[in-house]
C-alpha positions as CSV (number, residue, x, y, z in Angstrom):
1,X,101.5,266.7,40.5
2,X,102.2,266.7,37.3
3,X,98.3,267.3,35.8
4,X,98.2,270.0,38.4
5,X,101.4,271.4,37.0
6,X,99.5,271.0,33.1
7,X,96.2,272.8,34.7
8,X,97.6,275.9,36.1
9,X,99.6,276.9,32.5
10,X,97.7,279.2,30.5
11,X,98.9,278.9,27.4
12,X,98.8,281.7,25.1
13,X,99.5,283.0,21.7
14,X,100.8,286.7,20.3
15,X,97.4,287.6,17.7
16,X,101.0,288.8,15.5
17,X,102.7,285.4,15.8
18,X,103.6,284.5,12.4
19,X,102.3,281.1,11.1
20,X,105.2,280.4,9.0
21,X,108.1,278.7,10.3
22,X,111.3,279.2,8.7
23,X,114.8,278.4,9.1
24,X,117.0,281.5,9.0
25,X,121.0,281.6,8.1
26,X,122.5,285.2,8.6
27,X,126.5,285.7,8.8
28,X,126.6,289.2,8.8
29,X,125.5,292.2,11.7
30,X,124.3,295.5,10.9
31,X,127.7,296.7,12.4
32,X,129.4,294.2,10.3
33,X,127.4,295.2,7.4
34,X,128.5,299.2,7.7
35,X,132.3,298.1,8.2
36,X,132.4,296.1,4.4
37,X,130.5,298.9,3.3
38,X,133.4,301.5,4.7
39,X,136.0,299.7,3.7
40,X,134.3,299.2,-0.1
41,X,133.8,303.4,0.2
42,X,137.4,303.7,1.0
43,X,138.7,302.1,-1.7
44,X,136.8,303.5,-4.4
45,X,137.6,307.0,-2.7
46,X,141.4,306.6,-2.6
47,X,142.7,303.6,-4.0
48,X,139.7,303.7,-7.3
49,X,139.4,301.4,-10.2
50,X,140.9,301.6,-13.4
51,X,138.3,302.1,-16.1
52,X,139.9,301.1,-19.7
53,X,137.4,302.9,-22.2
54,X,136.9,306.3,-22.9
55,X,133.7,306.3,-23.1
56,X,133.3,304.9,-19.9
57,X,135.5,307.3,-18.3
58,X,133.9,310.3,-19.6
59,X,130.5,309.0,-18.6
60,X,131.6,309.2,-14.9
61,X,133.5,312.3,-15.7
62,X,130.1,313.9,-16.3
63,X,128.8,313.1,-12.9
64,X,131.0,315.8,-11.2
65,X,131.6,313.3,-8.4
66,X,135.2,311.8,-9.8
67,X,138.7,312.4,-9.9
68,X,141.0,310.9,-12.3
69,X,144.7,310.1,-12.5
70,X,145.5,308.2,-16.0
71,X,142.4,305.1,-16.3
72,X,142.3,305.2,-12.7
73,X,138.9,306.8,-11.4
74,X,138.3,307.8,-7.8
75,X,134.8,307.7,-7.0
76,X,133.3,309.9,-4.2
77,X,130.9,308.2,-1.5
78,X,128.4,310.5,-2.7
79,X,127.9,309.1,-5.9
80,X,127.4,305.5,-4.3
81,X,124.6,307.5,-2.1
82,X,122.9,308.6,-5.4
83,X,122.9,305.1,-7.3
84,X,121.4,302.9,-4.0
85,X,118.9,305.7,-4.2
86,X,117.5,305.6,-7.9
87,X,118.5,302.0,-8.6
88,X,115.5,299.1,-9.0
89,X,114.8,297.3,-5.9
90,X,112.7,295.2,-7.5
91,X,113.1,293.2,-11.3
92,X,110.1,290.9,-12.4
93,X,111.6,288.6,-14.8
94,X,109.7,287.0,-17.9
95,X,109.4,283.3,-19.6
96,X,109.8,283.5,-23.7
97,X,105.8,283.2,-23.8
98,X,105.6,286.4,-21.8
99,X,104.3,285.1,-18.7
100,X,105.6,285.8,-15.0
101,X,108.2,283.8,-14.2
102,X,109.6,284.7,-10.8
103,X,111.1,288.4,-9.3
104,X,113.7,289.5,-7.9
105,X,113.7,291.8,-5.2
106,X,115.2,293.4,-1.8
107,X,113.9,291.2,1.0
108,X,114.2,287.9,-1.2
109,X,112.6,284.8,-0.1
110,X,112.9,282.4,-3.0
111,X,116.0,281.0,-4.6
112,X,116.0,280.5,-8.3
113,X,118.3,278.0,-10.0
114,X,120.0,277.6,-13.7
115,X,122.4,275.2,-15.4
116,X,125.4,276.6,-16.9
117,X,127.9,278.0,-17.9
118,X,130.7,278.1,-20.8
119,X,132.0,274.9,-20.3
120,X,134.0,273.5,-22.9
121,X,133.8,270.0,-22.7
122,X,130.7,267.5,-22.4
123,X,130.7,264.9,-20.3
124,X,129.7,261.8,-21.4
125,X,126.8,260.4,-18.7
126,X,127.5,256.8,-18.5
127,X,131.5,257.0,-19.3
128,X,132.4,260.1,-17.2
129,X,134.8,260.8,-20.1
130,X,135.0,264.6,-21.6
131,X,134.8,265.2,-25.1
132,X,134.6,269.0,-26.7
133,X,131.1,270.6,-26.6
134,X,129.3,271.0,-29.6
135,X,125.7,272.1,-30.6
136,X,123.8,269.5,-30.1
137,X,125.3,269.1,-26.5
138,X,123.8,272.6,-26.1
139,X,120.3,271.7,-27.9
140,X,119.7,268.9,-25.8
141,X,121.1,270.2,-22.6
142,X,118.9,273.3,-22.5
143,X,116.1,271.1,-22.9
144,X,117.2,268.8,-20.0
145,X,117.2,271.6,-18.0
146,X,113.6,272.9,-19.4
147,X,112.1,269.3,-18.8
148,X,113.7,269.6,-15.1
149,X,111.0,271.4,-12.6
150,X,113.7,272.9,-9.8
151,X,115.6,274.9,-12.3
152,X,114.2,278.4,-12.9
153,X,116.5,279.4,-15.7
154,X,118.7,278.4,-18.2
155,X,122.4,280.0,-18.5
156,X,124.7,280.2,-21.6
157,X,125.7,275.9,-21.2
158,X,129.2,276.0,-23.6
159,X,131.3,277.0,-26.5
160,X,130.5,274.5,-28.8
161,X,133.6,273.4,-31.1
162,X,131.7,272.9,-34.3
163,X,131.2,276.6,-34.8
164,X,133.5,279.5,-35.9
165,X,134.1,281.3,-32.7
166,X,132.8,284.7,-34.1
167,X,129.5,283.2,-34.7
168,X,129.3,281.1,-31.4
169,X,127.1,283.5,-29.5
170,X,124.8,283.9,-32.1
171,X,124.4,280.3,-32.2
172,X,124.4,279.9,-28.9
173,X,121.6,281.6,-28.4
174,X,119.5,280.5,-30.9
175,X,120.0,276.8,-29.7
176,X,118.6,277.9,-26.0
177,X,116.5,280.1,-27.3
178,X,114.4,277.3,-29.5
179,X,114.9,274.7,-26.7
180,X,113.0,276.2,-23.3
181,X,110.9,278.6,-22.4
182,X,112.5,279.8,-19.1
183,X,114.5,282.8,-18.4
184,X,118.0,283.0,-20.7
185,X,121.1,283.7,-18.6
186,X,123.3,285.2,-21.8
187,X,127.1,285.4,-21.2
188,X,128.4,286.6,-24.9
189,X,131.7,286.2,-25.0
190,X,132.2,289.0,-27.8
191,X,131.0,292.3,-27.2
192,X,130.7,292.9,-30.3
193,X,128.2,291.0,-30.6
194,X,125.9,292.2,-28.3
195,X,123.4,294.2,-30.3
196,X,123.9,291.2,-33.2
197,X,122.2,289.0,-30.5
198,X,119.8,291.2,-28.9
199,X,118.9,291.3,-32.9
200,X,118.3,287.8,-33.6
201,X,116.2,287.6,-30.5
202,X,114.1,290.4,-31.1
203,X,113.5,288.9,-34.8
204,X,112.5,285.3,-33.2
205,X,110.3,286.4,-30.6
206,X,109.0,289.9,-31.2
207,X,110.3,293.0,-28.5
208,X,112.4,291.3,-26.1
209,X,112.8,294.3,-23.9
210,X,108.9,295.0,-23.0
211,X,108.7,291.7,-20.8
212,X,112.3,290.7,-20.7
213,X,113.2,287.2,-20.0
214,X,116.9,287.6,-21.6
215,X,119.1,288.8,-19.0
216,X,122.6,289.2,-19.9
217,X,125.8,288.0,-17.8
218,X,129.1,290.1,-17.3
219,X,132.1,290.3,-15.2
220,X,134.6,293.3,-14.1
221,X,138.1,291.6,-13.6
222,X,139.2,291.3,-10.5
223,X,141.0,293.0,-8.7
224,X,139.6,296.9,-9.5
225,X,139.0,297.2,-13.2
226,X,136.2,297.9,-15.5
227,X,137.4,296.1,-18.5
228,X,136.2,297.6,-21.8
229,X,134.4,294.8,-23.0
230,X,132.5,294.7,-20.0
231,X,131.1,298.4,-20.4
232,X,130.8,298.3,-23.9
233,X,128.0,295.2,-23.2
234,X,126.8,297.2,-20.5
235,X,126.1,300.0,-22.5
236,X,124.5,298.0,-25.0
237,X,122.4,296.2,-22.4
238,X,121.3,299.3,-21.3
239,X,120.1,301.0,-23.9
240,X,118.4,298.2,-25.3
241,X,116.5,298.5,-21.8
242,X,117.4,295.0,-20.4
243,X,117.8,294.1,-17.1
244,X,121.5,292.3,-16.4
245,X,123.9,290.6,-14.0
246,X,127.1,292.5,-13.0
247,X,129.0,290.0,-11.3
248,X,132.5,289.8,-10.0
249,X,134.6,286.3,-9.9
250,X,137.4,286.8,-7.6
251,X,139.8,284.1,-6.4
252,X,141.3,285.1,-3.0
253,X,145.1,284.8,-2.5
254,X,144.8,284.8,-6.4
255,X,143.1,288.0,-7.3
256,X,141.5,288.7,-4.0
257,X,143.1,289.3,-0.5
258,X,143.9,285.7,1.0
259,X,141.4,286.6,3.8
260,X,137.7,286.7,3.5
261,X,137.3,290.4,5.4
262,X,140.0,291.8,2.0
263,X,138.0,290.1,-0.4
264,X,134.8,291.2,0.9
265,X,135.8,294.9,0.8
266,X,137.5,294.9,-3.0
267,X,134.7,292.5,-4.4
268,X,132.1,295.2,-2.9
269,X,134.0,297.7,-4.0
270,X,133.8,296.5,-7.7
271,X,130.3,295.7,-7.5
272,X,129.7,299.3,-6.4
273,X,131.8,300.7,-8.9
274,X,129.2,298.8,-11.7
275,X,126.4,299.9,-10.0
276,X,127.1,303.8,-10.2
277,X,128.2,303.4,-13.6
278,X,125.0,301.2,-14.6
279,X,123.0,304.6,-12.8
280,X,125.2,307.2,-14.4
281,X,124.2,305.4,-17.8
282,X,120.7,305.5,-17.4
283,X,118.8,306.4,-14.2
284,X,117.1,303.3,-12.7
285,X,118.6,301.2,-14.8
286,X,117.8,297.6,-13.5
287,X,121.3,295.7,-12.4
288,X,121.5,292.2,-10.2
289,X,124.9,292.2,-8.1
290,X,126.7,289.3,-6.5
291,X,129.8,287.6,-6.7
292,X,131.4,284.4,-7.3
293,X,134.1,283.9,-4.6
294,X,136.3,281.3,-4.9
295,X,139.8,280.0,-3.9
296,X,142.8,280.2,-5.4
297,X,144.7,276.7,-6.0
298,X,148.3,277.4,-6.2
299,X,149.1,273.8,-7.1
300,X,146.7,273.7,-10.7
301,X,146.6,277.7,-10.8
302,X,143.0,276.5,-11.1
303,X,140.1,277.9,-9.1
304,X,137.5,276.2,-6.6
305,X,134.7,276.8,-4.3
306,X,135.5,276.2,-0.8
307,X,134.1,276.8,3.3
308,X,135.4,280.7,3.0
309,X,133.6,281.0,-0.5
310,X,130.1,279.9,0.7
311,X,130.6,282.2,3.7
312,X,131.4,285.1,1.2
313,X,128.4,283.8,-1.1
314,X,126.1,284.4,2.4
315,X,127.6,287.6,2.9
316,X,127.6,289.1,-0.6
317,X,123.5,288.3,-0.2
318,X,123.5,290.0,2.7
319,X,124.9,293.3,1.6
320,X,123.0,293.4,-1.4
321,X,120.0,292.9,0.5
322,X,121.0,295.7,3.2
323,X,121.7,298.0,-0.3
324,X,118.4,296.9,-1.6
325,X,119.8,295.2,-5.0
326,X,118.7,291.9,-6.3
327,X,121.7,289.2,-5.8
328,X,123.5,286.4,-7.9
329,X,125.4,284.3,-5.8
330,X,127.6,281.1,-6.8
331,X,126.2,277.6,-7.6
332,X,128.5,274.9,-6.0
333,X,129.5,274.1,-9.1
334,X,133.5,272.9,-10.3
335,X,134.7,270.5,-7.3
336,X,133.1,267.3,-8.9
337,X,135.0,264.4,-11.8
338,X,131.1,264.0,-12.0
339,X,128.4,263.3,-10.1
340,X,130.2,262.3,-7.5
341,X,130.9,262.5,-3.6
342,X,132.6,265.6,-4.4
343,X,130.7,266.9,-6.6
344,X,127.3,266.1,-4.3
345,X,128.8,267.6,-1.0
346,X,129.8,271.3,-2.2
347,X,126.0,271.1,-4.2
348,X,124.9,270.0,-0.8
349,X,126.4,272.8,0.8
350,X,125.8,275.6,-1.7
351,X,121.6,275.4,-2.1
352,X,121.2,274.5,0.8
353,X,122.7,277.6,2.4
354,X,121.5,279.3,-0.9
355,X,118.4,278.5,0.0
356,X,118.2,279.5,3.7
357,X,120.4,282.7,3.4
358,X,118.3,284.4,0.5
359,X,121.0,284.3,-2.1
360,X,118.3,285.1,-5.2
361,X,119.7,283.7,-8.1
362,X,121.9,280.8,-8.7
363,X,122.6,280.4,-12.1
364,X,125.4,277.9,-13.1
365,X,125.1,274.7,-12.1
366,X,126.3,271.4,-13.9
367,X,130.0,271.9,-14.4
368,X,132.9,270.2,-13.4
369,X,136.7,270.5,-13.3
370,X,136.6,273.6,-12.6
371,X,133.4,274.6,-14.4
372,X,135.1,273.4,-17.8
373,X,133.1,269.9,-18.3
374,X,129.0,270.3,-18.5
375,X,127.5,267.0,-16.8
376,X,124.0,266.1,-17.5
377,X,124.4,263.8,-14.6
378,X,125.3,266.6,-12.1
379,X,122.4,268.7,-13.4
380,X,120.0,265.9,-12.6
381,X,121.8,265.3,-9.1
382,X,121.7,269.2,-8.2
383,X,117.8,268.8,-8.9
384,X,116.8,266.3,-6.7
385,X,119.1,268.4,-4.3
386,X,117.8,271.9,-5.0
387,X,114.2,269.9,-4.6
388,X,115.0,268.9,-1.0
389,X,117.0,272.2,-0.8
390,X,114.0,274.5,-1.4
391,X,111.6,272.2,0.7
392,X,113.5,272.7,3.3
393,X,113.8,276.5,3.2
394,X,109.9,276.8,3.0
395,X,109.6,275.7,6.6
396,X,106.2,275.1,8.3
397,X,103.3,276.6,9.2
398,X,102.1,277.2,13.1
399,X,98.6,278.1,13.5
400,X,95.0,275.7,15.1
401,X,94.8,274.0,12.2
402,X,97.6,272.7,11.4
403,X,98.0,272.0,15.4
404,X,94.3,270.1,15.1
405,X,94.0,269.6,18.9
406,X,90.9,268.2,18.1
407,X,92.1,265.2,15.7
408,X,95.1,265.0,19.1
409,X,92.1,264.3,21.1
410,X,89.9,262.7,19.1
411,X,93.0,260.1,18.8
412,X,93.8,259.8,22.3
413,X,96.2,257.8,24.3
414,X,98.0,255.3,22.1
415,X,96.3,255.4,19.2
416,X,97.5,256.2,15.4
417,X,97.0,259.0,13.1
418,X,97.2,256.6,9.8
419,X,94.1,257.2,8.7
420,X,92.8,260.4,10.0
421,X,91.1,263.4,7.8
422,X,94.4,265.4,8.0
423,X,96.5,262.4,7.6
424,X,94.7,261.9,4.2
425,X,94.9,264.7,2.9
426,X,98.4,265.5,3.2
427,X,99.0,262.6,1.4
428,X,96.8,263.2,-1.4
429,X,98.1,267.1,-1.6
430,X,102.0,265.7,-1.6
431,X,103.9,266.5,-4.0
432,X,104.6,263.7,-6.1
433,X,108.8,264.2,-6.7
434,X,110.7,261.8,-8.5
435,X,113.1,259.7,-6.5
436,X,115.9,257.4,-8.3
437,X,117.2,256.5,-5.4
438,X,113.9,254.1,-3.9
439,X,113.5,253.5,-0.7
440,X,115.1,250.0,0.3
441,X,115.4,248.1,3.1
442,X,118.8,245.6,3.6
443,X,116.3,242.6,2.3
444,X,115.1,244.4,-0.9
445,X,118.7,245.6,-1.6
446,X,119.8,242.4,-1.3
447,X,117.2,240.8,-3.6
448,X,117.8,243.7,-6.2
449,X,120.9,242.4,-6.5
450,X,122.7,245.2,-4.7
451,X,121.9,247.9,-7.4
452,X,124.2,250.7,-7.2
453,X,123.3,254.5,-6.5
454,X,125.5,255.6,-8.9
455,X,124.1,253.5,-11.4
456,X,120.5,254.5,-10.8
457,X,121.6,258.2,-10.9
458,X,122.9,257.0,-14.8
459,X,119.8,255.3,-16.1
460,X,117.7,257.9,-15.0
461,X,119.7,260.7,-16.8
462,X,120.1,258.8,-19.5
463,X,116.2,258.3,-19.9
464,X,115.6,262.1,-19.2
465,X,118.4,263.3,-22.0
466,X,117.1,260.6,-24.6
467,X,114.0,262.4,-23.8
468,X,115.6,265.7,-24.2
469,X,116.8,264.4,-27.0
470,X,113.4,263.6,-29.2
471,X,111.8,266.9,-28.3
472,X,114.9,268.8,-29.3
473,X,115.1,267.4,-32.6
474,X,111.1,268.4,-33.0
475,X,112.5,271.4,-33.3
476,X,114.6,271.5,-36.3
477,X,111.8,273.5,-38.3
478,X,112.4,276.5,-35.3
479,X,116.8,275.5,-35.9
480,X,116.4,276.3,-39.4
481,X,114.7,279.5,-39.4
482,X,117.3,281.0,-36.9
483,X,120.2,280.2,-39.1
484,X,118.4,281.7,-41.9
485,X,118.1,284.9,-39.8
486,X,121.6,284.3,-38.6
487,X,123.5,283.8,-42.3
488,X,121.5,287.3,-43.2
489,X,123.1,289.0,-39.9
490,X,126.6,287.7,-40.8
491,X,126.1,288.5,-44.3
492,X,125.0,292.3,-43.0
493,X,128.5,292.2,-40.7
494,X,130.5,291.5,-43.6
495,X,129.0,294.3,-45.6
């Protein structure tokens, strides 16, 4: 009965049927979509956002789509038509060398990855203990995360101590600068500064606007204002014709509404409110929007990622994807005292999802307490994980021959497919990633002498930052001709 059952199928198969398989996370309908977007329009129509520069304020005066009552501007839905319409769907993003690196664009299907960002402390990788950052922590750091494969980018890692704060940024980027060759996430904390940095760079590596991999980091403040310092970098940024990140960091029940539909319509709202005033700048200027939601811990008046934020994360995607605007999303970052299970299950959580719901960039990983201690040991950790994360994401492919019906019955009934053609040649094409944690059975483990995960996780970072270590230091000749430039550009300042 049964083989007469298997005879009369017909099996068939769509011509269209696409031959990859992959798993798909969406939060958000189209209906849902349109209400945030409302919402977002209705706040920026009645309730506005407070702009605190006049410069800024007369640039969207000269739109003719504003009102104005003191800093507070009112922007008209019609102006938010006009910058989704001339704003850059698509942003192709550079290494130092010049070559490709990875773009971002409106119907994203990779995820790209960075360590960062600002931390003020170090922590030590076999101690767990914090001390303050300094610039060797950012040397050798930024080449940990070059030497690491699954991270796409590096972001601005601390504030080192053992430099006068008016000169930080300037150091700062020198020491990533010298130290990778992947895309530089800059968050300059002075803006000020801006065109001091965009000056060093250019005198290091030649025009660093005609295949940009420097892309610039900057926050409104939540909730509803464009802070000065945020639109004099932006204006900077600008016109130095850099792509950059406008991203909002709100904590709900802090300075977001306590529930995720509030937060969703004032952190759109302030995102929008960049956007026009990124357009109203310069037409087609190239922006990436997202947000970093978080929750507001009334105990530590701290901050930290939670259920509700990786929701929001999902959904910010989402709407930028539905306004056809590149994304930055959050990194899972700030739970951890470490490397540890609370670190691991929030960086779980976040690239995984990340992954799967199309976030685009992800730029700060490797912090904890609250984003204020860099971890070398988290950084390695959130590799192997973004590793499986992305994996995972790519899915499968369907099609005859990677079905092989004809290995299935060349095989037959009972038999193994150890050493068949396709067998072999997956396993010569694997990819060969690292694994600290081997594969052990109870008897091996036992014989080992019970070695610890955490402990492997340890060694393993240690070896890779001793490594980071050597190759930073070939680069003192590189060091030393930065500071040169730099000590001219302070000298310059001063004059």
């Amino acid at each position: 009965m049964f083989n007469k059952r298997m005879h009369n199928v017909k099996v068939t198969k769509s011509k269209r049927m696409n031959e990859i398989v992959k798993p798909r996370l969406e939060v958000l309908s189209i209906e849902q979509i349109n209400g945030i977007h409302e919402y977002a329009i209705q706040i920026l129509e009645t309730i506005g956002i407070k702009v605190e520069c006049d410069e800024a304020r007369n640039i969207f005066h000269k739109s003719g789509s504003v009102s104005q009552n003191g800093e507070i501007i009112f922007i008209k839905r019609e102006l938010v038509d006009y910058a989704l319409t001339v704003v850059p769907s698509r942003i192709d993003i550079f290494n130092k060398k010049g070559e490709h690196a990875f773009s971002l664009e409106e119907n994203q299907e990779n995820c790209y990855f960075g360590i960062g960002a600002t931390n003020i402390n170090f922590q030590d990788i076999e101690t767990n203990k914090t001390r303050a950052f300094s610039r060797s922590n950012m040397q050798v750091s930024t080449k940990l995360g070059d030497i690491l494969k699954n991270y796409d980018m590096i972001s601005t890692l601390g504030m080192p101590h053992d430099v006068a704060p008016e000169n930080i940024d300037l150091y700062n980027a020198l020491d990533m600068y010298t130290n990778t060759d992947k895309p530089l996430i800059l968050l300059v904390s002075d803006g000020n500064k801006m065109s001091e940095v965009f000056q060093l760079l250019d005198n290091l590596n030649g025009n660093i606007s005609e295949k940009p991999f420097i892309i610039p980091y900057f926050n409104p403040i939540s909730p509803l204002i464009l802070n000065k310092t945020t639109t004099d970098k932006m204006l900077e940024t600008i016109n130095y014709n850099l792509p950059f990140i406008f991203s909002n960091y709100g904590m709900y029940g802090g300075t977001t509404p306590i529930t995720e539909a509030g937060s969703m319509a004032v952190l759109t709202a302030e995102l929008l409110a960049g956007l026009v005033f990124s357009q109203l700048i310069k037409k087609s200027s190239p922006i990436i929007l997202g947000s970093l939601p978080a929750a507001f811990e009334m105990q530590t008046m701290g901050s930290y990622y939670s259920t509700s934020s990786y929701l929001m994360n999902l959904a910010s995607a989402e709407m930028m994807r539905f306004y056809k605007i590149p994304h930055c999303g959050t990194s899972g970052s700030g739970i951890g005292r470490g490397p540890d299970l609370l670190a691991s299950g929030d960086l779980w959580l976040n690239h995984l999802t990340s992954c799967i719901g199309k976030v685009g960039m992800v730029p700060f990983v490797g912090g904890n307490f609250d984003s204020t201690a860099f971890s070398p040991a988290t950084v390695v950790l959130s590799d192997y994980i973004i590793g499986k994360a992305k994996k995972f994401a790519k899915g499968f492919i369907l099609n005859d021959s990677m079905t092989n019906l004809k290995d299935i019955e060349l095989i037959g009934h009972g038999g193994n497919y150890l050493t068949s053609e396709q067998t072999l040649e997956s396993l010569y094409n694997a990819d060969s990633d690292y694994n600290f944690w081997q594969s052990m059975n109870h008897d091996s483990w036992q014989s080992s002498g019970y070695p610890d995960t955490q402990k492997l996780l340890t060694e393993y970072t240690t070896e890779l930052y001793n490594k980071a270590q050597n190759l930073a230091e070939s680069n003192n000749h590189e060091i030393e001709r930065g500071e040169t430039l730099i000590q001219k550009i302070i000298k310059d300042r001063k004059e």
